[in-house]
C-alpha positions as CSV (number, residue, x, y, z in Angstrom):
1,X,-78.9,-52.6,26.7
2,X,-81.5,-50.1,26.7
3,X,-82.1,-47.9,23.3
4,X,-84.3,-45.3,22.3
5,X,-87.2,-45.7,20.3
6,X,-86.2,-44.3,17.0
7,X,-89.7,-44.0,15.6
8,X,-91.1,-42.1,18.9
9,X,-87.9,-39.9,19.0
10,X,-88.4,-38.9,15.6
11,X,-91.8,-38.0,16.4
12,X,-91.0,-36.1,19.2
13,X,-88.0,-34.1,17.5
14,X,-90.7,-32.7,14.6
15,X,-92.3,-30.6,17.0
16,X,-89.8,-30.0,19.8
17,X,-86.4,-29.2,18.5
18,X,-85.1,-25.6,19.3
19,X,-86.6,-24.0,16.4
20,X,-84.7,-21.0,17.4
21,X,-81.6,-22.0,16.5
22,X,-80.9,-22.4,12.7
23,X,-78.0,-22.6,10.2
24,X,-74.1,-22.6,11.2
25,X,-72.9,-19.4,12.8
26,X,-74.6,-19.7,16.2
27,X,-73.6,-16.9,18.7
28,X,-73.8,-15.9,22.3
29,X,-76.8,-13.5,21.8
30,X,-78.6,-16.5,19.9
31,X,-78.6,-18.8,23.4
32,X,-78.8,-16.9,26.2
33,X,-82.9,-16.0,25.6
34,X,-82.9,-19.8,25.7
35,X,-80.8,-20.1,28.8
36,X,-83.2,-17.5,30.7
37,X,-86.4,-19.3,29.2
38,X,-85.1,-22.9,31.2
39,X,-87.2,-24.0,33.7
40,X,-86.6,-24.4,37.3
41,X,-85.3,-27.9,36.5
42,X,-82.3,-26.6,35.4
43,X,-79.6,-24.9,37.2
44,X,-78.1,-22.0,35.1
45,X,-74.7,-20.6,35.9
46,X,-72.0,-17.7,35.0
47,X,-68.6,-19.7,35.5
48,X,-66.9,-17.7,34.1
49,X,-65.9,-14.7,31.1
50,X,-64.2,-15.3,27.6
51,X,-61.3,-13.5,26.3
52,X,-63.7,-10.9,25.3
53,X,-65.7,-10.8,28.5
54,X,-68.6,-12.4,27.1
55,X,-70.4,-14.8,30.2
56,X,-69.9,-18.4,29.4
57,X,-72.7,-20.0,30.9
58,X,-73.0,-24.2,32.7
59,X,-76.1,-25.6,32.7
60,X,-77.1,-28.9,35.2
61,X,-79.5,-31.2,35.3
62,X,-80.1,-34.6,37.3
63,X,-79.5,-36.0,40.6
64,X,-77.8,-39.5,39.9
65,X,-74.7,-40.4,41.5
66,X,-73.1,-40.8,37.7
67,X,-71.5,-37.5,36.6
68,X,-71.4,-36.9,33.3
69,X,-70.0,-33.3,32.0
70,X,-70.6,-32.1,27.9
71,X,-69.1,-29.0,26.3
72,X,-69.7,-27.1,22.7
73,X,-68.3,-24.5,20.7
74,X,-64.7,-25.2,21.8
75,X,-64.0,-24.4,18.1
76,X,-66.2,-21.4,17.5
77,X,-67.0,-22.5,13.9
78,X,-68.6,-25.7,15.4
79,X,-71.9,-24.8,16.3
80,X,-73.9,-28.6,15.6
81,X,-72.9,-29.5,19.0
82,X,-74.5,-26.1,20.8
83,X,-78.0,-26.7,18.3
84,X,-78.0,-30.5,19.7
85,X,-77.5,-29.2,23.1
86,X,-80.8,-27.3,23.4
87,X,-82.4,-29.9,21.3
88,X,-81.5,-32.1,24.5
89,X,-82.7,-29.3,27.1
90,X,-85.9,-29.5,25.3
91,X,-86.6,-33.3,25.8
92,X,-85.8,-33.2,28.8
93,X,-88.0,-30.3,29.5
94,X,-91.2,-31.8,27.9
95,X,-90.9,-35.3,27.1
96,X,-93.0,-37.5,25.1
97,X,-95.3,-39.8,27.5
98,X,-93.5,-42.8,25.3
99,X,-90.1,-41.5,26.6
100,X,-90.8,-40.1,29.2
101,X,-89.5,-43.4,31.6
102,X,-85.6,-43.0,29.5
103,X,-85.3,-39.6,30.4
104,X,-86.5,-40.0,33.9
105,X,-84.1,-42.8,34.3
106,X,-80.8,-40.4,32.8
107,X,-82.2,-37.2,35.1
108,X,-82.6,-40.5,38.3
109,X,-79.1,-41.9,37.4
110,X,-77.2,-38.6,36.5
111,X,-76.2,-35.4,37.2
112,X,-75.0,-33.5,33.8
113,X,-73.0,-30.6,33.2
114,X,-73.2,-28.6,30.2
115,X,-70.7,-25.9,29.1
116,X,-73.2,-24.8,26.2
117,X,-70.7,-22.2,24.5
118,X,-67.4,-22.5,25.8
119,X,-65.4,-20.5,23.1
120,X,-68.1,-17.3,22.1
121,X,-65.5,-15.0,20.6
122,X,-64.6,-17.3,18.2
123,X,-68.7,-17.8,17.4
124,X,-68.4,-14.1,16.4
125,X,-65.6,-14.0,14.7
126,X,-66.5,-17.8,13.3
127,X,-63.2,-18.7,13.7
128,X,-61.7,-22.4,15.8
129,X,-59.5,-20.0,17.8
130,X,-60.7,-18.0,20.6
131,X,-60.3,-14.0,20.9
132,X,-56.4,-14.4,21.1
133,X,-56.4,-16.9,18.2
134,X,-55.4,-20.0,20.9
135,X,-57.3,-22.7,19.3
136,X,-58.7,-24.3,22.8
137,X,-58.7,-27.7,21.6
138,X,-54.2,-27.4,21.6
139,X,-54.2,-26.1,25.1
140,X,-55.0,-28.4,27.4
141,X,-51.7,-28.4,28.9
142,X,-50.5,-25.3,28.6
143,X,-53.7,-23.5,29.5
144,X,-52.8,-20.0,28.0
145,X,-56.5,-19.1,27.4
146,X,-58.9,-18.0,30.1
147,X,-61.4,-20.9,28.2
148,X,-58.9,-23.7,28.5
149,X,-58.1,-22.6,32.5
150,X,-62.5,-22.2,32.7
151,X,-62.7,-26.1,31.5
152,X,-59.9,-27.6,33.4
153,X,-61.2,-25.9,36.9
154,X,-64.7,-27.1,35.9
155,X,-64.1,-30.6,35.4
156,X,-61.3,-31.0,38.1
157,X,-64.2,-29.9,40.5
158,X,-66.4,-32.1,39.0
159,X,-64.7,-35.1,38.7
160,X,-67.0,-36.7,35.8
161,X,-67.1,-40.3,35.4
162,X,-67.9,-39.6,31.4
163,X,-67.5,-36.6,28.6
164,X,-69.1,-35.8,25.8
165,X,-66.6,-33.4,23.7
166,X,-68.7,-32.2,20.7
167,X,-66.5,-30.5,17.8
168,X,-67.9,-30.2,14.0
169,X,-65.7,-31.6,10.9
170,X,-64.8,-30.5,7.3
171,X,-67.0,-32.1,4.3
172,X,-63.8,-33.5,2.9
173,X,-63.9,-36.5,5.0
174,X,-66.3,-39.5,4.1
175,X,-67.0,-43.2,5.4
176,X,-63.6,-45.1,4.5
177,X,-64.8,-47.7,1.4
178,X,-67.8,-45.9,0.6
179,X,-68.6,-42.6,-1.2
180,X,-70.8,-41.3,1.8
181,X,-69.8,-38.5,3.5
182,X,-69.2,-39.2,7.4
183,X,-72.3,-37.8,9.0
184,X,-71.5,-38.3,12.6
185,X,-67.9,-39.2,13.5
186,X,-66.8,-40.7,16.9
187,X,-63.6,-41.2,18.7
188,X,-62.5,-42.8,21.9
189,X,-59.4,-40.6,22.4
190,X,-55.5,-41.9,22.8
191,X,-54.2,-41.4,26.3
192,X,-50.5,-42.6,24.9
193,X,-48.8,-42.5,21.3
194,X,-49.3,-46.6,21.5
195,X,-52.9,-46.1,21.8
196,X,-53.4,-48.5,24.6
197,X,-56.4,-49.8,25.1
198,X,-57.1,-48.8,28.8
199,X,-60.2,-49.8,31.0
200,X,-61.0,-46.3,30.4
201,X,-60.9,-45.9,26.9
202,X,-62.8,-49.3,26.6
203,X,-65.9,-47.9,29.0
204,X,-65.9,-45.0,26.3
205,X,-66.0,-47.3,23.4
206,X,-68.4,-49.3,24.4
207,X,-71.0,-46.2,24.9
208,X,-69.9,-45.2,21.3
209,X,-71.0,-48.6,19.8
210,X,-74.3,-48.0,21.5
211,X,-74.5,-44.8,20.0
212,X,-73.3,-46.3,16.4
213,X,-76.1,-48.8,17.0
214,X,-78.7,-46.6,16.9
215,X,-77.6,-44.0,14.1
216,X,-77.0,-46.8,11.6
217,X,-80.4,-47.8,11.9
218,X,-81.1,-44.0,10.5
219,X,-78.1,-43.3,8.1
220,X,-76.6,-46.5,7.5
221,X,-72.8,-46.0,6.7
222,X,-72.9,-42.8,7.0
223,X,-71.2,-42.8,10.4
224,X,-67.2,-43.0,11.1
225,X,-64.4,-43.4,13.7
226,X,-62.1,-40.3,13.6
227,X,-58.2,-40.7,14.1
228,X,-56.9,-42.1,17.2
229,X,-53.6,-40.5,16.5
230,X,-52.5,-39.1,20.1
231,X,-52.2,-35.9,20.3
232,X,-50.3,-34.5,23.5
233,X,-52.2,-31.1,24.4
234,X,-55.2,-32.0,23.0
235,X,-58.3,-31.8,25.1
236,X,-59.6,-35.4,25.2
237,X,-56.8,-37.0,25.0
238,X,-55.5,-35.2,28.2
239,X,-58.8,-35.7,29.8
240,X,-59.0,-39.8,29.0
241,X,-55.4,-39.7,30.0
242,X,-56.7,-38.0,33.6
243,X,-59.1,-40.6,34.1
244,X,-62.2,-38.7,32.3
245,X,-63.5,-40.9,30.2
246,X,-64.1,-38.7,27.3
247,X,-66.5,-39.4,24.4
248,X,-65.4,-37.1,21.3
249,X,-68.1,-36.1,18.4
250,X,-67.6,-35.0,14.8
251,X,-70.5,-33.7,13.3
252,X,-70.3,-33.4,9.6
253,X,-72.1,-33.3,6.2
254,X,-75.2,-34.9,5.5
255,X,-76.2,-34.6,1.5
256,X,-77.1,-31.1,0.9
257,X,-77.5,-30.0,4.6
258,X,-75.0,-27.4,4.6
259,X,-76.8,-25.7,7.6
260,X,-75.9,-28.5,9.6
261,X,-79.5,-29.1,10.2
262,X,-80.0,-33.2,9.5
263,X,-76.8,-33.2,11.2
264,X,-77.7,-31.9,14.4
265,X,-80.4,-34.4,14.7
266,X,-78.3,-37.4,14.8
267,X,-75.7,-35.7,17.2
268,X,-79.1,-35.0,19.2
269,X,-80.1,-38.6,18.9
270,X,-76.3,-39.9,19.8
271,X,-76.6,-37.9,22.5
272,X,-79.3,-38.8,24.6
273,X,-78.6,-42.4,23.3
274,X,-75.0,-42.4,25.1
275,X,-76.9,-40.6,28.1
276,X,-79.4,-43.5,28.4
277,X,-76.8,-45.7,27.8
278,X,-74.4,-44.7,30.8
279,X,-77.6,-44.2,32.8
280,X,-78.9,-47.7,32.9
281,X,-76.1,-50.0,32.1
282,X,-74.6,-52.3,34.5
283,X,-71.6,-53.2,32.0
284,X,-69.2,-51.2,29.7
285,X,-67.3,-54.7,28.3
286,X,-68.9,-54.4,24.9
287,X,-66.3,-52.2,23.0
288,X,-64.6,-54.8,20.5
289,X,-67.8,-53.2,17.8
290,X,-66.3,-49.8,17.9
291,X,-63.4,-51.4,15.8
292,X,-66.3,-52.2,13.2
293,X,-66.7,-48.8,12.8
294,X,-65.2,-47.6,9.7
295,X,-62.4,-44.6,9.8
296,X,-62.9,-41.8,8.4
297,X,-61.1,-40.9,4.9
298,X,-60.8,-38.0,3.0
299,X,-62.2,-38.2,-0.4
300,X,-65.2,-36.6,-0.7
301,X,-65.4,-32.9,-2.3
302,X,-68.5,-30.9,-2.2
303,X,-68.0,-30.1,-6.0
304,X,-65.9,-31.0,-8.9
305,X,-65.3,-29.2,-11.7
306,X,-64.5,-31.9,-14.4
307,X,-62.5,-30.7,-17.9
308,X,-62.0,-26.8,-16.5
309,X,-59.0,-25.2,-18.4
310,X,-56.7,-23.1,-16.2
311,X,-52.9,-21.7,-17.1
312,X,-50.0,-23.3,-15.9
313,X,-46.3,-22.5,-17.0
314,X,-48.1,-20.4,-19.7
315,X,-49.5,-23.5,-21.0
316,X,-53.4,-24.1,-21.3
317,X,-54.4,-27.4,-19.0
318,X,-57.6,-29.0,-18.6
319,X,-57.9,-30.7,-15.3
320,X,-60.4,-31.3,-12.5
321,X,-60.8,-28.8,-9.7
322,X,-62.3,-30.3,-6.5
323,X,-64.0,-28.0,-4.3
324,X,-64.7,-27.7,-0.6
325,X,-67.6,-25.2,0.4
326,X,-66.4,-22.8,3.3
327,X,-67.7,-20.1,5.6
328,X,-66.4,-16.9,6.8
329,X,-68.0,-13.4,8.1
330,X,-67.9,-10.5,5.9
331,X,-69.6,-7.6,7.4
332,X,-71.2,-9.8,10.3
333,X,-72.8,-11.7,7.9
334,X,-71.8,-15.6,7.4
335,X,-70.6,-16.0,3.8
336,X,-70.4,-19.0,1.4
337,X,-67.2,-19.7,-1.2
338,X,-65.9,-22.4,-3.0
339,X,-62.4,-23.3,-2.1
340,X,-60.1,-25.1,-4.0
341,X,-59.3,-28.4,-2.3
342,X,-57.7,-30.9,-4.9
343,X,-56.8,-30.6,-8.6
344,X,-55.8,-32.8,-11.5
345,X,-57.2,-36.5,-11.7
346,X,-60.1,-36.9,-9.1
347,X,-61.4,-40.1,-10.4
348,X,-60.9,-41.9,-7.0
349,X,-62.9,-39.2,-5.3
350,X,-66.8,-38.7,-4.5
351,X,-69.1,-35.7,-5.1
352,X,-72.9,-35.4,-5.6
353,X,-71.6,-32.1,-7.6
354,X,-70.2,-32.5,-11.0
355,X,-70.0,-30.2,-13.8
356,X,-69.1,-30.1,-16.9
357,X,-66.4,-27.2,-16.8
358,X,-65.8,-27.5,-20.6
359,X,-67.3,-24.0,-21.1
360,X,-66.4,-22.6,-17.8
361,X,-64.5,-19.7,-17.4
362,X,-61.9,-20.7,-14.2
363,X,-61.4,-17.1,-13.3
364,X,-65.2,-16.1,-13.6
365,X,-65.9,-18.6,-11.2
366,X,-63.5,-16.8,-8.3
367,X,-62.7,-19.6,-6.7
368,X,-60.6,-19.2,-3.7
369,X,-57.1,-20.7,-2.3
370,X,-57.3,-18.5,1.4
């Protein structure tokens, strides 16, 4: 199996990621100067209009007989995806002379698709639902949303042999058995409530545990398998079910990196890791390792407020408030706040963030329950 050379990739990513993207609200207007700037290599295309008639743009690369189609920003609030994207555009564009045979051999061995921004009115309103509030990731079989109908056309045209579905995820969740929060998550959707295992869904697995091969060599256990509860109008579960073998990432928290910056390295680097991976491999049997992977869980809180006293039933109570750092736009501006995820005994839970609450005041500190 052919893998990436982690200390040349990390090389080439300090001087060529998309330095023009930054921090977790990334909108329309932020990628289409980047869009116009691609070269001639790429083939740049309106498919279509949002909601909101803003243009939503596929970009293609490669001339293999392998057809691989990625989207981002189905969830508007999930930009890590989008940032990893034209991380990707730019290796491609100039490569190192080190790895400059891997990406030859993906843009030989495949032709990609890229849906870069598939849900913009959401971006703007930094919301998971589009203009309508349809959250796109619910309507694959209904298709009520222009979006959802965009995606479905696209890929029933294309007929991909692989996808790459790439979606963000709440700080709550960590690496089951370990107080690390799950960096990168992956999932090999369900295409039945049995979760059968399928020669499709094993194909997908087995380009995850390359992918997990290679990120735990840079964040050891910091990397997790997301739910494969089956969910029936979900996107990649419909798509696996369809025959589109559909790779689903999770970006999430990385210590401190609330920008989603770290992060979008490693979904850069499992990125073009699954894209070599497809490229050049003449077998997909080695998916029994993707079981290894640990699930997710949910007990990690970006802060904890240990001994605060609040009021309840007119009685004074000192318990511990865990807290879950959120986003929304106030006057088109992205704004921070500390909302109130778990109270009362949070022994069993992990945090880098603890304070002492004992001289706190709970209603100075205006946390939030919206």
């Amino acid at each position: 199996m052919n893998s990436l050379d982690i200390k040349e990739l990390e090389n080439w990513y300090k001087t060529n990621f998309e330095t023009q993207l930054k921090g977790r609200r990334i909108l329309f207007d932020d990628i289409l100067p980047l869009i116009e700037k691609l070269s001639t290599k790429y083939k740049k295309e309106v498919i279509g209009f949002s909601e909101n008639n803003i243009p939503i743009y596929k970009i293609s690369i490669g001339s293999g007989q392998i057809k691989i189609l990625t989207w981002s920003q189905m969830h508007g609030n999930e930009s890590t995806g989008t940032k990893a994207l034209f991380d990707l555009f730019n290796f491609f564009e100039n490569p190192s002379n080190k790895l400059l045979k891997e990406a030859n051999e993906i843009l030989a061995n495949c032709t990609m698709q890229f849906i870069v921004m598939l849900n913009p009115d959401g971006a703007i309103k930094f919301t998971r639902e589009n203009y309508n509030d349809i959250d796109l990731n619910r309507d694959a079989v209904d298709k009520i949303a222009v979006e959802s109908k965009l995606l479905r056309l696209h890929l029933d045209d294309f007929s991909p042999q692989f996808c790459f579905n790439l979606h963000d995820q709440r700080s709550i969740f960590n690496v089951e058995n370990t107080k690390n929060p799950a960096t990168i998550s992956f999932l090999a959707p369900s295409e039945d409530i049995e979760g059968t295992l399928t020669g499709g869904r094993k194909q997908t697995m087995s380009v995850i545990v390359s992918m997990n091969n290679l990120l735990q060599t840079l964040i050891p256990n910091h990397i997790g398998r997301y739910t494969d509860e089956f969910y029936p109008t979900a996107t990649g579960d419909n798509f696996q079910k369809l025959g589109y073998n559909t790779i689903l990432i999770e970006a999430g928290h990385f210590k401190n990196d609330y920008d989603r910056e770290f992060t979008r390295k490693f979904n850069f680097y499992a990125l073009l890791q699954g894209l070599l991976f497809i490229a050049t491999s003449k077998s997909f049997d080695n998916y029994t390792p993707y079981f290894k992977i640990p699930n997710n869980d949910k007990k990690y809180l970006d802060k904890i407020y240990k001994n605060l006293t609040i009021i309840e039933n007119n009685e004074f109570k000192k318990v511990d408030v865990g807290i879950q750092i959120k986003f929304k736009v106030i006057n088109n501006e992205l704004e921070k706040y500390e909302q109130i995820e778990h109270t009362g005994d949070l022994s069993k839970y992990y945090c880098e963030n603890v304070v002492n609450a004992d001289k706190l005041n709970f209603k100075e500190l205006k946390l939030s329950n919206s």
